[in-house]
DRENKOLKOL-643435 format. One line per 4 residues: number of its first residue (from 1); for each residue z, x, y of N, C-alpha, C. Coordinates in steps of 0.02 Angstrom, whole numbers, m for minus. Each point is the difference from the previous one (the first is absolute). Example, Ala and Ser with C-alpha at 12.3 -4.5 7.8 and 13.67 -1.06 7.14 Angstrom:
<rs>
1 = 390:660:m284:0:m45:59:0:45:60 ~ m36:m18:53:3:42:59:37:m39:55 $
</rs>
This chain:
<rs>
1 = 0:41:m61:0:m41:61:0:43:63 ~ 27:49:m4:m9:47:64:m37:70:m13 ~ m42:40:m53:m18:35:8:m45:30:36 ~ m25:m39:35:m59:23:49:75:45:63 $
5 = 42:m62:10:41:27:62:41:52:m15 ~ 11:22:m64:42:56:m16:m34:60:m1 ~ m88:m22:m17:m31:64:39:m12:42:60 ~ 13:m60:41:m9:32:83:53:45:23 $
9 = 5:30:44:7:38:28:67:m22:36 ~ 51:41:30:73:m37:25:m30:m11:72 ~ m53:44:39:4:m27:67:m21:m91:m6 ~ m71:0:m71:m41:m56:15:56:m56:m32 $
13 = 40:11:m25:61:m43:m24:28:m41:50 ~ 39:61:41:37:m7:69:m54:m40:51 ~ m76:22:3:m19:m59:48:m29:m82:m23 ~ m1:21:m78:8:m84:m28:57:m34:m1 $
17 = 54:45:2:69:m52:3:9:m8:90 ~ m20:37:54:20:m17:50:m43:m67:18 ~ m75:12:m23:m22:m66:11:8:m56:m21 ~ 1:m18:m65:40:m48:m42:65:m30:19 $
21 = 33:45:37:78:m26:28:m23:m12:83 ~ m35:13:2:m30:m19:106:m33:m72:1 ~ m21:m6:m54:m72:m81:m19:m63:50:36 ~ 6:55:2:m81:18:30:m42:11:m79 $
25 = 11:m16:m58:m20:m10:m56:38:m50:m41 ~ m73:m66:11:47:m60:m35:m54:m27:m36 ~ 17:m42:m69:m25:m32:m35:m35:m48:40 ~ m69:m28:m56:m37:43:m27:m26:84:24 $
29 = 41:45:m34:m38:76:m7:m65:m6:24 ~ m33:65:49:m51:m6:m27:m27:70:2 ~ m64:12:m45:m1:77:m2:m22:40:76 ~ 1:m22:55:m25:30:54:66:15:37 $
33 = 50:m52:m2:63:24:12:43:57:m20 ~ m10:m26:m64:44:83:m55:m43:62:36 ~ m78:m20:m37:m24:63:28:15:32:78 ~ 23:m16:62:15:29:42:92:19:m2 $
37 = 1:1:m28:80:37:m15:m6:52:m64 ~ m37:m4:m65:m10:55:m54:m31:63:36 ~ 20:69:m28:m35:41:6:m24:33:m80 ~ 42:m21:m37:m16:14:m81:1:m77:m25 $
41 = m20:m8:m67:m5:m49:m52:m48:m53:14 ~ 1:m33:m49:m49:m65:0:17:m56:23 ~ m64:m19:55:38:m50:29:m7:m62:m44 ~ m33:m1:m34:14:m62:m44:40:3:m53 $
45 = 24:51:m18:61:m20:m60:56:4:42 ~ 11:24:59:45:m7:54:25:m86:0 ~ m67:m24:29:m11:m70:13:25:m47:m69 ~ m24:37:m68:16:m31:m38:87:m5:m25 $
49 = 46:62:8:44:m11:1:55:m20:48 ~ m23:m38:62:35:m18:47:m21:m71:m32 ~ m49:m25:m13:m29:m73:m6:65:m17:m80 ~ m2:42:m24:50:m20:m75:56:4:14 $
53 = 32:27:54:83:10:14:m8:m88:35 ~ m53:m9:59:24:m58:26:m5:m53:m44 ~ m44:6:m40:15:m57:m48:56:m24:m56 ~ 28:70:5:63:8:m45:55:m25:51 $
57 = m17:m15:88:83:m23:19:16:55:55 ~ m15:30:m3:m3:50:41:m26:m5:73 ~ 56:24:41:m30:m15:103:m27:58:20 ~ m50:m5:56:m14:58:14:39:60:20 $
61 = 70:m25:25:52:27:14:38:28:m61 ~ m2:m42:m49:37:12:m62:m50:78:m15 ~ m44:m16:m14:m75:75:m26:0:37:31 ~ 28:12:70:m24:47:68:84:40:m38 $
65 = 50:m33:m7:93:22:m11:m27:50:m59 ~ m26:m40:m53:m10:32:m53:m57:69:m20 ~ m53:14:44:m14:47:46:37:43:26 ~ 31:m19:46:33:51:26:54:46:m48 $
69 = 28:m39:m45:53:26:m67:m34:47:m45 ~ m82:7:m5:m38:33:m54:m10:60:63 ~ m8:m2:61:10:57:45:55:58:13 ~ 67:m56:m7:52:36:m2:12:36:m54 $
73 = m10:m47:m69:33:22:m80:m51:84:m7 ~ m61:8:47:m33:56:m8:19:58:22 ~ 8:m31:68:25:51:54:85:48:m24 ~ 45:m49:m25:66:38:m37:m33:50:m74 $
77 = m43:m28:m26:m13:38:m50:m35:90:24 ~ 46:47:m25:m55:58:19:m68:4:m45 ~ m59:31:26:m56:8:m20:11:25:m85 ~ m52:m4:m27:3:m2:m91:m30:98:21 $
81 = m51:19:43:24:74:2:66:53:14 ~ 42:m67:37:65:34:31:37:12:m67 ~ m14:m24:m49:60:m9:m57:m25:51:m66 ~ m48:7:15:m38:32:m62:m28:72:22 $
85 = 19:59:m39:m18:66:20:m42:19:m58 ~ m59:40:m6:m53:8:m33:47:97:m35 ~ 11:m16:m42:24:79:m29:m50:48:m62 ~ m17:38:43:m49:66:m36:15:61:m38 $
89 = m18:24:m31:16:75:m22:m71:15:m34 ~ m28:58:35:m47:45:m41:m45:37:73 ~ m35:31:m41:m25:58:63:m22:m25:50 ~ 18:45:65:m30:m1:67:m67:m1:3 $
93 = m16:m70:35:m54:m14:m18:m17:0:98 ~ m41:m3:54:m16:14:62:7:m92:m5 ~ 25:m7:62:9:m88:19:37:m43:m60 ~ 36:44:m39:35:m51:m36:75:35:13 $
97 = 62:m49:34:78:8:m5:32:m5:m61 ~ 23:28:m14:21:m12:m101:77:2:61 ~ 33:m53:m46:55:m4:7:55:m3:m76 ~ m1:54:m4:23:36:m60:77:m36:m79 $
101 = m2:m16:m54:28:m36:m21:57:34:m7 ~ 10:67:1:54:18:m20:57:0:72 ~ m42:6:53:22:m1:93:49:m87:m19 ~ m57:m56:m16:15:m50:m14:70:m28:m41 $
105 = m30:45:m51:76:m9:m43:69:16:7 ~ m21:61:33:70:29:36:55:m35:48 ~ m61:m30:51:23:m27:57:38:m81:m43 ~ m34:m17:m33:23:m59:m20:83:16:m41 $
109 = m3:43:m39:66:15:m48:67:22:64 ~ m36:56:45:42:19:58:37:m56:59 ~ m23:m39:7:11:m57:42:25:m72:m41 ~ 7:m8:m68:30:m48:m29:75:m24:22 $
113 = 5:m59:24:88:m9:m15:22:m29:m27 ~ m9:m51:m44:22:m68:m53:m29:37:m84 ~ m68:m3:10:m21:m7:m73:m70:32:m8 ~ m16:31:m38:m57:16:m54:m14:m26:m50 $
117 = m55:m29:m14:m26:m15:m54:m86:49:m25 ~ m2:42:m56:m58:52:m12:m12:m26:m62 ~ m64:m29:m13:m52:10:m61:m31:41:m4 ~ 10:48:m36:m58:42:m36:m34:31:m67 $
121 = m63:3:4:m3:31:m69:8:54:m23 ~ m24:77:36:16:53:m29:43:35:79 ~ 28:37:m52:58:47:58:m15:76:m41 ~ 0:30:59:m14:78:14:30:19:48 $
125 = 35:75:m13:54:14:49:17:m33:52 ~ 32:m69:m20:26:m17:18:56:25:40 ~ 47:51:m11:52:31:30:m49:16:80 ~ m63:13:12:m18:m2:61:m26:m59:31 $
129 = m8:m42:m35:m35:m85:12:68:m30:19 ~ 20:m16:m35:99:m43:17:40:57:40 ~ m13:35:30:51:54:48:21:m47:45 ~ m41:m39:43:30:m30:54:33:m37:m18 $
133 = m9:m67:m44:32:m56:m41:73:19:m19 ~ 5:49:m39:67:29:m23:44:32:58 ~ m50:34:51:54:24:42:25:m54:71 ~ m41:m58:m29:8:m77:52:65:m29:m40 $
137 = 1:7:m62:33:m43:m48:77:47:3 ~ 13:59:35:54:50:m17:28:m12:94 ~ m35:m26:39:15:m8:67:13:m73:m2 ~ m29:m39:m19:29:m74:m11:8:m44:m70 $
141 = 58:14:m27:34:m26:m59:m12:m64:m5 ~ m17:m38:32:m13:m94:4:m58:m10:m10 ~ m49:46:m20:m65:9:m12:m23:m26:m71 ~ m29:m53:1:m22:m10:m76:m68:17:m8 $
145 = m10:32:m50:m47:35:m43:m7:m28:m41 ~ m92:m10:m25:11:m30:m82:m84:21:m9 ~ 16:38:m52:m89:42:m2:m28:m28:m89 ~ m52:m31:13:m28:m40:m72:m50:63:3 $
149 = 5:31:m76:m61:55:m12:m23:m4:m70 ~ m60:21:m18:m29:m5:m59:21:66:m64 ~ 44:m23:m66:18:56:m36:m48:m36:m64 ~ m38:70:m9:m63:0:m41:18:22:m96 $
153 = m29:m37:m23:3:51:m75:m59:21:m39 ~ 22:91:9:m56:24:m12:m50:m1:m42 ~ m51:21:m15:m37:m30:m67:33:57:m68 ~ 8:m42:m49:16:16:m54:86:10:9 $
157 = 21:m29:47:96:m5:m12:35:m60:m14 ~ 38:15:m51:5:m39:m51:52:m14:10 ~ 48:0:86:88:21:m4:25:m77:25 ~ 44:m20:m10:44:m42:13:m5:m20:76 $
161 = m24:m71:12:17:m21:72:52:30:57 ~ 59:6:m63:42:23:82:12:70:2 ~ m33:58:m63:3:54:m3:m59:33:78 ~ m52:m56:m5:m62:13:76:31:m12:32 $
165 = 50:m68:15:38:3:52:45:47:39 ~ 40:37:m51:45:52:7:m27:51:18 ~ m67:33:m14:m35:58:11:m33:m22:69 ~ m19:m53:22:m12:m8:62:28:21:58 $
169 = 72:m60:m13:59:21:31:35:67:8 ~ m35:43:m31:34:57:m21:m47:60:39 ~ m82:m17:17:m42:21:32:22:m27:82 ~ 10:m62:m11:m20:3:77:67:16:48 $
173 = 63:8:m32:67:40:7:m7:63:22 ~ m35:12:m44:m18:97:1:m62:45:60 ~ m45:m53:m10:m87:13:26:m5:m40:54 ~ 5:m36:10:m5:m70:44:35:m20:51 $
177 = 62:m16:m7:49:4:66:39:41:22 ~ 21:6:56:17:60:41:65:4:m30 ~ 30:70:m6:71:0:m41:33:5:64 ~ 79:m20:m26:41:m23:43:0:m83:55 $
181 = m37:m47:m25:m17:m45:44:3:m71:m43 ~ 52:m36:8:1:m92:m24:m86:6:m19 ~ 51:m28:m63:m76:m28:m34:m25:m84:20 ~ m63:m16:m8:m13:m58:24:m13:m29:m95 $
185 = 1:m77:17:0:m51:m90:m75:32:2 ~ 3:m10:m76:m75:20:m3:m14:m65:m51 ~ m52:m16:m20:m25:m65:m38:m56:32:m36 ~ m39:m26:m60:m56:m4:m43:m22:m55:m39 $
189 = m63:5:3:m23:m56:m38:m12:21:m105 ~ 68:m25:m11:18:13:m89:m63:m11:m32 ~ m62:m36:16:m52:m30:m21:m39:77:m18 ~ 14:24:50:m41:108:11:33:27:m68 $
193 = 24:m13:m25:43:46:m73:10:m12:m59 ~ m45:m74:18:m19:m40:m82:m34:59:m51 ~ 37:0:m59:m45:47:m58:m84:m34:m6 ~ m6:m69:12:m87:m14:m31:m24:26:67 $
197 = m61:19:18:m20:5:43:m30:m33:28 ~ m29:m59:m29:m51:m54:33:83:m47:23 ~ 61:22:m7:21:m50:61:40:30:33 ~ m16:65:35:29:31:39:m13:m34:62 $
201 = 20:19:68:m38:3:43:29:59:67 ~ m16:m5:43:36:66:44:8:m40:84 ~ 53:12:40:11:m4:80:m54:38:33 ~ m62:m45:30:m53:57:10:m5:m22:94 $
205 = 53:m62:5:0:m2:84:28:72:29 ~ m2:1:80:14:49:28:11:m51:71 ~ 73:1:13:4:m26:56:66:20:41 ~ 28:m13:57:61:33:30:0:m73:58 $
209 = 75:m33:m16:23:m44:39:61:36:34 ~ 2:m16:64:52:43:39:36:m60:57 ~ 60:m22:m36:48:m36:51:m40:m71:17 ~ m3:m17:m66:m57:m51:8:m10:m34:56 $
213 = m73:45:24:m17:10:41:m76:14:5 ~ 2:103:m17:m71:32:m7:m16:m11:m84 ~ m51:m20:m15:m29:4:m35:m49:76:m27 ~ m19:48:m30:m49:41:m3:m29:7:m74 $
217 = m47:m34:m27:m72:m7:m48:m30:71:24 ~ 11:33:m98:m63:45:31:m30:0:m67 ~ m51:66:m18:m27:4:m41:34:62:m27 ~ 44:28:35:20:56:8:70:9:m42 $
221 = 18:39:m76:51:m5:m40:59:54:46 ~ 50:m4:m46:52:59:38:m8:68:m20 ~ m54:58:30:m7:45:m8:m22:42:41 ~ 26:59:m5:m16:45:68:m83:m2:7 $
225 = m44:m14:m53:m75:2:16:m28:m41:2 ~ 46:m91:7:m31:m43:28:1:m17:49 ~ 70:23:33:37:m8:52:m13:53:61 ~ m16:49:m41:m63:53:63:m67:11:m22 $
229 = m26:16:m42:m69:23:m17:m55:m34:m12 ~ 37:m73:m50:m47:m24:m39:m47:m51:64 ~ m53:m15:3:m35:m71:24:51:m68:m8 ~ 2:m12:27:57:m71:m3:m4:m46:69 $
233 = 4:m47:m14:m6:m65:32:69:m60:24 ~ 37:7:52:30:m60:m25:31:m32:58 ~ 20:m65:8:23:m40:64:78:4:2 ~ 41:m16:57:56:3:31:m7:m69:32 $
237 = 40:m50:m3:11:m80:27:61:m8:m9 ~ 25:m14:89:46:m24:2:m8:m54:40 ~ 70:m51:m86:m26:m52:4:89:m33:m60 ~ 42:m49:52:33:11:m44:7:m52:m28 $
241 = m61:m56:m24:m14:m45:m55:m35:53:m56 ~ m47:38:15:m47:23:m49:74:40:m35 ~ 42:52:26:29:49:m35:78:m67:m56 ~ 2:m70:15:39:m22:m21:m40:m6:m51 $
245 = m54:m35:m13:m35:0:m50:m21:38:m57 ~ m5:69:36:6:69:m68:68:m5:m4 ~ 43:1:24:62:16:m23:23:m51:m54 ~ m14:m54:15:13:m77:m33:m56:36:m76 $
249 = m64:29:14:m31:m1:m80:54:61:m57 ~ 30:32:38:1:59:m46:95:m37:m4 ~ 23:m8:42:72:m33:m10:4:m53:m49 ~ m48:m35:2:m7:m46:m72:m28:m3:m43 $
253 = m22:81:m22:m3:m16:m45:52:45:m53 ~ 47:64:52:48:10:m2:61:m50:m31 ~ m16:m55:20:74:m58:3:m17:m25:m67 ~ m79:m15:m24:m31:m2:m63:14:35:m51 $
257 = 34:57:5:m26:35:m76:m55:31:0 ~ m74:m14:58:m57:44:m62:17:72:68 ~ 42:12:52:10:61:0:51:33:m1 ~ 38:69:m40:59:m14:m26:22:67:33 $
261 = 54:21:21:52:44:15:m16:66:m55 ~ m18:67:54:28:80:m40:65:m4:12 ~ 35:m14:m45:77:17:m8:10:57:54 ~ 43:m30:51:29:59:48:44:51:m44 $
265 = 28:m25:m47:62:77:m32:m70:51:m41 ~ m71:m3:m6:m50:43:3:m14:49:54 ~ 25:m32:69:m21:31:58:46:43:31 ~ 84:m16:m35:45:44:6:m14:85:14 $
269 = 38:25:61:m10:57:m13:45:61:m85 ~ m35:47:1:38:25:m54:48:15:23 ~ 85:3:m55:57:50:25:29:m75:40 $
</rs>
């Protein structure tokens, strides 16, 4: 019923609602009228959705109010570029800004104050990827952390579900996070460690929710050569419906069962 008017433009909005509320545009519409107030859209689907509001009950005053509200509800919203940052990594290329994922990542782990939430699939020195995170998480104790990562079983290992578990936990203790620094929950999907192999499956998102809030999608895993070297692609939106929503997918399915807790007394330091 209104899509023609939700295409126009907020000035040509603002001078259909001033006219509509003046009577200097009154039923019967006609297209020579509209047309001297549009500078974008059609004046006949214009025409056509003013002709269906009045028949629905609607005053010209009532349509001009309701106008003006699709002006305002725009104007509070910031721009869909203001919210969204385009994030790069790979060679200097002449006229292209790479705005670098690991710059990205940093800044995001460094500036946290409530919560983290990290999907990823593969981790590589990590102890230099989580530096900031851990040393965010050792400056503010109220910091929740909760990192979902993919633990793989290799081909031809034949070991006990929670024996991969334990050797995980036991890697990423050692290799992976920075020693001396609160550990954050870590989670896996038990489905990754099934003995058949046709029903395995693996955590192959890659995402970073921060104070639900920033959102950051990349293509980019946790490793010093995706995070500086490799070609990688990925967006930054802040947005704090979108980041409730990842948080809400991976929290429930947490609350579910299908993603289950590395036993923190694994993550214990030794001694």
């Amino acid at each position: 019923m209104t899509k023609h008017l939700l295409s126009l433009s907020s000035n040509d909005l603002t001078g259909l609602a001033l006219a509509l509320k003046s009577g200097r545009l009154v039923r019967p519409f006609s297209p020579i009228g509209i047309r001297r107030i549009l500078a974008t859209g059609t004046v006949a689907g214009v025409l056509l959705d003013l002709e269906r509001l009045t028949d629905s009950g609607w005053s010209p005053d009532q349509i001009g109010s309701f106008l003006d509200m699709i002006v305002a509800d725009r104007r509070s919203r910031p721009a869909l570029e203001d919210r969204i940052d385009l994030v790069t990594t790979g060679p200097d290329v002449a006229g292209v800004v790479n705005r670098d994922t690991s710059v990205v990542v940093r800044e995001l782990f460094s500036t946290a104050t409530s919560s983290v939430l990290i999907a990823g699939y593969a981790v590589y020195q990590g102890q230099k990827v989580f530096r900031a995170l851990a040393d965010r998480m050792q400056e503010r104790p109220e910091l929740e952390v909760r990192i979902i990562l993919d633990i793989q079983r290799g081909l031809g290992d034949s070991s006990s579900a929670s024996e991969l578990v334990k050797r995980f936990a036991a890697r990423f203790r050692s290799h992976q996070w920075p020693s001396g620094r609160p550990f954050p929950e870590l989670f896996f999907d038990p489905r990754s460690v099934e003995q058949q192999a046709e029903r395995r499956t693996c955590m192959h998102a890659k995402c970073i929710v921060v104070d639900l809030h920033s959102v950051f999608v990349s293509s980019a895993n946790f490793t010093e050569a995706a995070q500086q070297r490799n070609i990688e692609v990925g967006l930054i939106i802040r947005s704090s419906q979108l980041a409730d929503r990842v948080t809400l997918f991976f929290s429930s399915m947490i609350s579910a069962g299908f993603l289950s807790s590395i036993p923190m007394i694994e993550l214990e330091a030794p001694g």
